[in-house]
C-alpha positions as a LaTeX table, in Angstrom:
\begin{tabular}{lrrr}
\hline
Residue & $x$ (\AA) & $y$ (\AA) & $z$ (\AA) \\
\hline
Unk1 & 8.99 & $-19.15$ & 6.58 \\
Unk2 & 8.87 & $-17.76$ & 2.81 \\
Unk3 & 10.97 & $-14.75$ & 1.97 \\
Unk4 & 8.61 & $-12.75$ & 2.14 \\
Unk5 & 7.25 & $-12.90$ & 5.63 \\
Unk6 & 11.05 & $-13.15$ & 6.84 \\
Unk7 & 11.45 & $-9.80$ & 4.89 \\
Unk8 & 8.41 & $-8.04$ & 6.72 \\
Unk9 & 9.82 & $-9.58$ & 10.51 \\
Unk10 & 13.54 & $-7.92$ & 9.30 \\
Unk11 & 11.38 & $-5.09$ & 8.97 \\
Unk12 & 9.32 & $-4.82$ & 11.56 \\
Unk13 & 12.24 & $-5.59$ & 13.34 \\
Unk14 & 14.29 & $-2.58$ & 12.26 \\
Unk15 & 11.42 & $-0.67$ & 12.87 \\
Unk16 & 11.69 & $-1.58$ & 16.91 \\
Unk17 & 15.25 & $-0.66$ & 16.85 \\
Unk18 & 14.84 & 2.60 & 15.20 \\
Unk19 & 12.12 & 3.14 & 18.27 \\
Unk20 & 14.37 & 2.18 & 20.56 \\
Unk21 & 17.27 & 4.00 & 19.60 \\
Unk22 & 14.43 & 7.56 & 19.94 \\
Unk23 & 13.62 & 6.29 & 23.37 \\
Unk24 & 17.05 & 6.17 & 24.31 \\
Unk25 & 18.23 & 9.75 & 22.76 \\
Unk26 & 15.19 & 10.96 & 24.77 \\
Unk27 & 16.47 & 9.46 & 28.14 \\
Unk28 & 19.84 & 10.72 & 27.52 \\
Unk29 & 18.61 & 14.27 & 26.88 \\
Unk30 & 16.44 & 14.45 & 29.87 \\
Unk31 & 19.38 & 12.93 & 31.62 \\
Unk32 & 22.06 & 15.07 & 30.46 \\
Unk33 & 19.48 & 18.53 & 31.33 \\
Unk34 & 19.18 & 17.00 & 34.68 \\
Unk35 & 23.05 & 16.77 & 35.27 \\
Unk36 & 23.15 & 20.32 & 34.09 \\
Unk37 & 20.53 & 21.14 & 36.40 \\
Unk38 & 22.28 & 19.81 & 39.46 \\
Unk39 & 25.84 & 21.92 & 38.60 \\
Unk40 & 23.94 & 24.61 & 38.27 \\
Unk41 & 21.71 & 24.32 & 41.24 \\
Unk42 & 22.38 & 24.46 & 45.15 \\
Unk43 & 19.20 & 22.74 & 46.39 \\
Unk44 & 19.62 & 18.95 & 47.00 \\
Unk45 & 17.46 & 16.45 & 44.63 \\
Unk46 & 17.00 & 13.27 & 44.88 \\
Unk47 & 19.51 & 11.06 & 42.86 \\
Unk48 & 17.77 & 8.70 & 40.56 \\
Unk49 & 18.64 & 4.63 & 41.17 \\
Unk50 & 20.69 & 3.96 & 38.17 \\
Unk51 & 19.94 & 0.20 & 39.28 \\
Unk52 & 16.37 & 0.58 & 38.29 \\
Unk53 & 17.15 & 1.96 & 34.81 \\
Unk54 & 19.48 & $-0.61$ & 33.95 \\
Unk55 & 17.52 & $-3.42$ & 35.65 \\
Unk56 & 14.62 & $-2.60$ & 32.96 \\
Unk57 & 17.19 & $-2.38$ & 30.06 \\
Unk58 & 17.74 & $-6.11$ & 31.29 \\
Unk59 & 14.47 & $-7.10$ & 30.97 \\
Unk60 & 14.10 & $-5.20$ & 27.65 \\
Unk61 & 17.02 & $-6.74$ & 26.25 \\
Unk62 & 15.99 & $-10.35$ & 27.87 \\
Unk63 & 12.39 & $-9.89$ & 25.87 \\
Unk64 & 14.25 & $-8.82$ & 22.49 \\
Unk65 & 16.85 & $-11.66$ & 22.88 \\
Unk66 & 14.18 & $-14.45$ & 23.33 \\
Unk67 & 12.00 & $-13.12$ & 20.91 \\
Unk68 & 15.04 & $-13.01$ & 18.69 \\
Unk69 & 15.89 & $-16.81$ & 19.23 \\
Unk70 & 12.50 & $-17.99$ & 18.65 \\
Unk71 & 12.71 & $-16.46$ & 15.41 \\
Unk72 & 15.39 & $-18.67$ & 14.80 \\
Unk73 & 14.15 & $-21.61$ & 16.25 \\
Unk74 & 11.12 & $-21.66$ & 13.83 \\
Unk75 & 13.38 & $-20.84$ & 11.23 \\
Unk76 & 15.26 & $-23.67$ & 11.62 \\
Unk77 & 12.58 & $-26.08$ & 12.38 \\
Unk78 & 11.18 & $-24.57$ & 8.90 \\
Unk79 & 13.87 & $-26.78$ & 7.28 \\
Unk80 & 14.47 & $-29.58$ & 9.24 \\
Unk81 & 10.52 & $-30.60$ & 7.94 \\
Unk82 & 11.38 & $-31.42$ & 5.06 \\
Unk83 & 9.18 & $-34.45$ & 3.94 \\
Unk84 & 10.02 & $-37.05$ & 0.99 \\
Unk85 & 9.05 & $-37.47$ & $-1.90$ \\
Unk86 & 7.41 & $-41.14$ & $-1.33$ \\
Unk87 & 5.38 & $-40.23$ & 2.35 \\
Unk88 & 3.95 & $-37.23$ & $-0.20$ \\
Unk89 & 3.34 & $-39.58$ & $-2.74$ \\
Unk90 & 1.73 & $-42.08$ & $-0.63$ \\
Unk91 & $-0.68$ & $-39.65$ & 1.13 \\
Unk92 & $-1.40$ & $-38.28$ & $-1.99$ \\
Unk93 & $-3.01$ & $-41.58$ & $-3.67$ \\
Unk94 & $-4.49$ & $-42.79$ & $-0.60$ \\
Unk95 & $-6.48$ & $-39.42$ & $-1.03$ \\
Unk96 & $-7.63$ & $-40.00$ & $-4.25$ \\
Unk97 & $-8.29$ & $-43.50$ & $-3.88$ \\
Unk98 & $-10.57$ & $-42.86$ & $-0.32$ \\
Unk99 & $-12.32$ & $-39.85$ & $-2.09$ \\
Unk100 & $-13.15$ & $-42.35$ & $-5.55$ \\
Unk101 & $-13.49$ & $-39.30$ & $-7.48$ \\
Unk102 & $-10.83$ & $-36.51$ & $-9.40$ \\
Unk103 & $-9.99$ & $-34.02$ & $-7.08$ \\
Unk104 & $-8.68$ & $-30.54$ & $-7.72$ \\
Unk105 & $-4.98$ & $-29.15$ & $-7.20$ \\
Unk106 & $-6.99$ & $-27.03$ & $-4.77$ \\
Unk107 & $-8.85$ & $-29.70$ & $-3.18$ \\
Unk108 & $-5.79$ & $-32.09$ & $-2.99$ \\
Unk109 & $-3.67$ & $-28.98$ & $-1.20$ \\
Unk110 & $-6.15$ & $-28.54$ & 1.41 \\
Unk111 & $-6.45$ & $-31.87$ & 2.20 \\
Unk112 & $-2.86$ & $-32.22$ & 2.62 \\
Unk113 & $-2.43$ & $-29.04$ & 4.96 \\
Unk114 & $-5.68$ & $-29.95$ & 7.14 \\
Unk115 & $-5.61$ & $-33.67$ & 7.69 \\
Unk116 & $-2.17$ & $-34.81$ & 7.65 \\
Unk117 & $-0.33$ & $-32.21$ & 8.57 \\
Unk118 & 1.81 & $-32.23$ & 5.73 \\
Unk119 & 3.11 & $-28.73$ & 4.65 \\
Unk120 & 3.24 & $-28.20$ & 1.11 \\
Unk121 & 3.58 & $-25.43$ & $-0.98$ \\
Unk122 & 0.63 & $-24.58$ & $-3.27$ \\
Unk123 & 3.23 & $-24.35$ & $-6.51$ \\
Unk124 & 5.32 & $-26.71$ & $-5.57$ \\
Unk125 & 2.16 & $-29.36$ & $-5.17$ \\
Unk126 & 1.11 & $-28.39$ & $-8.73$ \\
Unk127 & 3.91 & $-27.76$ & $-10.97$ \\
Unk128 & 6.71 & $-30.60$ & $-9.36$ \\
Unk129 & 5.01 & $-32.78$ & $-7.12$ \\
Unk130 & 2.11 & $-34.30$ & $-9.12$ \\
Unk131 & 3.52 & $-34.12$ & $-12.56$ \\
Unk132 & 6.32 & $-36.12$ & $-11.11$ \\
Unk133 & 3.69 & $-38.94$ & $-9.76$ \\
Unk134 & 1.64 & $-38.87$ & $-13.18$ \\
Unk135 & 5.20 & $-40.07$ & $-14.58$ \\
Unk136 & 6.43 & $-42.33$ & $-12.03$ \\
Unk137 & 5.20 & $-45.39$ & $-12.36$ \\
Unk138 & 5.17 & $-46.76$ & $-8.63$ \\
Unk139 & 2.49 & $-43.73$ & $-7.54$ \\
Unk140 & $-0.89$ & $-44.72$ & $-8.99$ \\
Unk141 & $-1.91$ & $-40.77$ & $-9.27$ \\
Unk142 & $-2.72$ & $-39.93$ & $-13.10$ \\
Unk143 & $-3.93$ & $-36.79$ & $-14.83$ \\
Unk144 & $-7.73$ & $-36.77$ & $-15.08$ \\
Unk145 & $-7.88$ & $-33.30$ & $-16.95$ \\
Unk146 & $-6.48$ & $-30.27$ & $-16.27$ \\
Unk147 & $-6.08$ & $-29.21$ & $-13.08$ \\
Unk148 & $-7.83$ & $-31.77$ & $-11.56$ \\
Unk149 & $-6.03$ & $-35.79$ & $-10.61$ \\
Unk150 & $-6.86$ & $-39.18$ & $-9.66$ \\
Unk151 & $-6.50$ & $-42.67$ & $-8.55$ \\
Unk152 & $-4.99$ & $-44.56$ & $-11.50$ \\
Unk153 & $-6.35$ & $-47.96$ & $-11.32$ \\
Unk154 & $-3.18$ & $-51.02$ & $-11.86$ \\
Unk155 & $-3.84$ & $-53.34$ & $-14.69$ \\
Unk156 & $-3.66$ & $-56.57$ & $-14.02$ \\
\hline
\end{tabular}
């Protein structure tokens, strides 16, 4: 998850407690003018079940706990993909070499998100990742022109 998406869930997340904290004043003013009602009155009303309030706080709190920990969870499976430098590599040539033509950084990144399931980042792909296999010797990926790469053939 990029900063920015984690920075709009932190906010939309604030946003729900600020809502909830409303709710809440609400239900303890209605509360509290119901408590003055009853000192002030000498007709019998029916008490409210404070079991059934604090049975749906449960659940509320149960629903905003999960959802909180699944947050996390994805957050933290976020980083434990992290993918080497060599499988990249690898699945990188063996795309140029089965497509037998340059491809684009644009062409290259979608191939590598919708095939393999490889998540890479768009600048990270472009600026580290295949300058460093144009220079490394062992990955037969070379610079066609700009923007665009492709299968370096070896010399024998």
């Amino acid at each position: 998850m990029d900063n920015s998406s984690e920075k709009k869930y932190v906010y939309e997340q604030m946003k729900l407690i600020v809502e909830e904290r409303r709710e809440l004043t609400k239900q303890y003013h209605d509360l509290k003018e119901r408590l003055i009602l009853l000192d002030h009155s000498n007709f019998k009303i029916e008490s409210v079940k404070l079991d059934d309030f604090k049975g749906k706080e449960k659940k509320d709190d149960f629903k905003k706990e999960s959802e909180y920990q699944r947050y996390i969870l994805s957050k933290n499976s976020h980083r434990s993909k992290i993918i080497s430098y060599q499988t990249i590599g690898l699945t990188i040539s063996s795309l140029l070499k089965e497509a037998g033509r340059p491809l684009s950084n644009k062409e290259i990144y979608t191939l590598l998100n919708e095939t393999n399931e490889i998540e890479v980042n768009y600048k990270n792909l472009t600026m580290n990742i295949l300058p460093k296999m144009n220079k490394d010797s062992k990955m037969n990926v070379e610079r066609a022109y700009r923007g665009y790469w492709q299968y370096r053939l070896t010399k024998i």
